[in-house]
C-alpha positions, -999 to 999 in steps of 0.1 A, spaced: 161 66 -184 149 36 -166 113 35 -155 106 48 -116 82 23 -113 83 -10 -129 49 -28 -139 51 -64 -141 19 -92 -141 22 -128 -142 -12 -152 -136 -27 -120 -121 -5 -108 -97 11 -72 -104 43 -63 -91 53 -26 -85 85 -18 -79 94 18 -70 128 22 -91 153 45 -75 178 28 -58 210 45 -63 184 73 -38 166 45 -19 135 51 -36 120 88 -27 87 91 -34 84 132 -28 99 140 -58 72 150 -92 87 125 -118 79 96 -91 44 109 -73 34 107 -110 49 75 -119 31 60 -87 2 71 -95 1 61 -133 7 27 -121 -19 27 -94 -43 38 -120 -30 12 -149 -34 -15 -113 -73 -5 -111 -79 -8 -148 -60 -38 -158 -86 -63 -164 -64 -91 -157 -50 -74 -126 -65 -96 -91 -35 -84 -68 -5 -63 -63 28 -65 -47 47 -31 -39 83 -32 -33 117 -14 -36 145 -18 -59 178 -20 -39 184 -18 -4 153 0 6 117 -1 5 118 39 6 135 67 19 101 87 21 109 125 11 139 134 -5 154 152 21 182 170 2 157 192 -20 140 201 11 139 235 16 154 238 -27 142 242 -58 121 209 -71 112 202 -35 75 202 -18 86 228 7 87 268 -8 105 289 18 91 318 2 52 313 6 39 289 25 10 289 6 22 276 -22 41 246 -1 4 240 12 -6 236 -26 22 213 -29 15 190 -12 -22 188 -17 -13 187 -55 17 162 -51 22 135 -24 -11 136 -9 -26 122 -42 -9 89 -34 -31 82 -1 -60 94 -18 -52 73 -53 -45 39 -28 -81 47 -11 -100 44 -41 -81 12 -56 -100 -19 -54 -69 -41 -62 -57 -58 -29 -19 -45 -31 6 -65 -2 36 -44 9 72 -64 2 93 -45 22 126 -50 16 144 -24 41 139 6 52 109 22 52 114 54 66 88 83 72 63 87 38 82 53 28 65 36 62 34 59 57 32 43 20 35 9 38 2 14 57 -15 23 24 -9 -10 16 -37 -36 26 -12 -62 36 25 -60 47 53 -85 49 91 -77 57 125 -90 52 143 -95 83 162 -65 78 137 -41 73 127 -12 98 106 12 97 104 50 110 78 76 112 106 102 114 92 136 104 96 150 138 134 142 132 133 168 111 113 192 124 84 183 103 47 162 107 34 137 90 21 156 56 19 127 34 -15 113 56 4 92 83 -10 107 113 -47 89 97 -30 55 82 -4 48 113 -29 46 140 -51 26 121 -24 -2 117 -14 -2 151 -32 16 175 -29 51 190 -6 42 216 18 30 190 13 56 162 21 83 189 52 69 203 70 60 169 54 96 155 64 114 183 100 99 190 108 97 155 128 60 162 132 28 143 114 -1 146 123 -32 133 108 -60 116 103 -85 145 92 -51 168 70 -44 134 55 -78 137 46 -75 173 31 -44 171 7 -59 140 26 -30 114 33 -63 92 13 -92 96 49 -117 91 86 -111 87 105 -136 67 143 -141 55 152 -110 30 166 -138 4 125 -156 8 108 -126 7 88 -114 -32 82 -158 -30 65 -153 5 49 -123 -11 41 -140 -45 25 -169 -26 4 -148 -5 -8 -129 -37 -15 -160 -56 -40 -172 -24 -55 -141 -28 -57 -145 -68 -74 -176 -64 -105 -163 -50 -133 -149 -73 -118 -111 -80 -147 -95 -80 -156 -108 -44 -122 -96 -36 -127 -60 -50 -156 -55 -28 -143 -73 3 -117 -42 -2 -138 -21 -4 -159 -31 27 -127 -30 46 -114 2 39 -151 17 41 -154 0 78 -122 19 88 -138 53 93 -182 43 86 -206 31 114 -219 -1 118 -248 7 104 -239 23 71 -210 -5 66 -242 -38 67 -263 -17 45 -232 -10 22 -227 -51 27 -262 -58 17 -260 -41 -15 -229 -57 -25 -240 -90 -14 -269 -88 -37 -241 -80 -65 -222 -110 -54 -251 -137 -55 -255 -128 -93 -220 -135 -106 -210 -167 -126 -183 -168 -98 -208 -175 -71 -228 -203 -91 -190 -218 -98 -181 -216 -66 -216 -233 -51 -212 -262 -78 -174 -268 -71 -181 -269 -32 -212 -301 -42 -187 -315 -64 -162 -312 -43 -138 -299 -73 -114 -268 -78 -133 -241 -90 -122 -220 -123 -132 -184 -118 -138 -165 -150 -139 -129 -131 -180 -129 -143 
């Protein structure tokens, strides 16, 4: 059996590609909540690890739930006790917001179609996104009769906007990549046969900087998302006081006089 998510680095830069394609890449389903979070746990501790790209294998980015065990056996929904779907999800695809909070790894969203309900929510976990030309997007629970249980409801809005977030949460309809792009869900769109080399060469930018500056610039970003002002510059101070001691720093100060590439060591 073929992995359900593929771990691959190169200089750095991990790709993560969700693996089901023959079912557009479900992420609801145990085997792959588990396989997407042992490789967002193997991203955080990979010391060579400085960035991530998260794409899908096939046609589509992700399908989101699997929609024909809804309601069956294996699925997150128990029709029997609601209680126990509650536990469900709390114990199954809500870890995956929760596991992408805590990385410190940049990770940039490839998405290569689709990306429909917790596929598009699993998009905006992602710090950075970038889509083919013929991918879309969907916040379609209410298609189904359902809301956003996987965290969207928190991670759409705070792409793009309220006004946004409720009109593709409550309508349930597709938007597509240049409508994407206008509405700031992906920060470019790019031709489909371009688009893991626009994603590598975005990553390798990123890779180039010292990665520990990187990890806490993360973290300062994510942290500012939901903190006052207050708490985020006295977060900032202390992590600036981090950041003056590193060998990166003193490399980067003496590259900029000597007006040479710097070679970051990660120290």
């Amino acid at each position: 059996m073929s992995e359900l998510v593929t771990y691959q680095i190169n200089d750095g830069i991990v790709t993560l590609t969700l693996n089901s394609p023959e079912n557009r890449n479900p992420i609801s389903d145990a085997d792959m909540i588990e396989a997407l979070l042992d490789a967002l746990e193997r991203l955080e501790a990979d010391p060579q690890a400085r960035v991530a790209i998260l794409t899908g294998a096939g046609s589509a980015f992700s399908s989101g739930g699997n929609v024909k065990k809804m309601g069956a056996a294996g699925g997150l929904n128990d029709a029997t006790a609601p209680v126990k779907t509650r536990r469900n999800y709390k114990t199954g695809i809500q870890r995956i917001p929760l596991a992408f909070e805590k990385l410190e790894v940049p990770v940039i969203a490839a998405v290569n179609g689709p990306a429909v309900g917790a596929g598009c929510d699993l998009a905006c976990m992602c710090d950075i996104r970038i889509a083919g030309e013929r991918a879309w997007f969907a916040e379609s629970f209410v298609k189904l009769g359902i809301i956003p249980g996987d965290g969207g409801a928190w991670l759409l809005q705070r792409v793009v906007g309220f006004s946004k977030a409720a009109e593709m949460a409550l309508t349930g309809d597709r938007v597509g990549a240049e409508e994407a792009l206008a509405c700031g869900l992906v920060s470019r769109v790019v031709a489909d046969d371009t688009l893991l080399d626009e994603a590598r060469a975005l990553a390798a930018r990123i890779a180039a900087n010292p990665p520990q500056a990187v990890r806490m610039t993360k973290r300062l970003l994510w942290s500012a998302r939901s903190s006052r002002l207050d708490t985020v510059l006295e977060m900032s101070a202390a992590m600036q006081a981090l950041a003056h001691t590193t060998d990166d720093h003193d490399e980067a100060v003496a590259a900029f006089i000597d007006k040479r590439d710097p070679k970051f060591s990660g120290q």
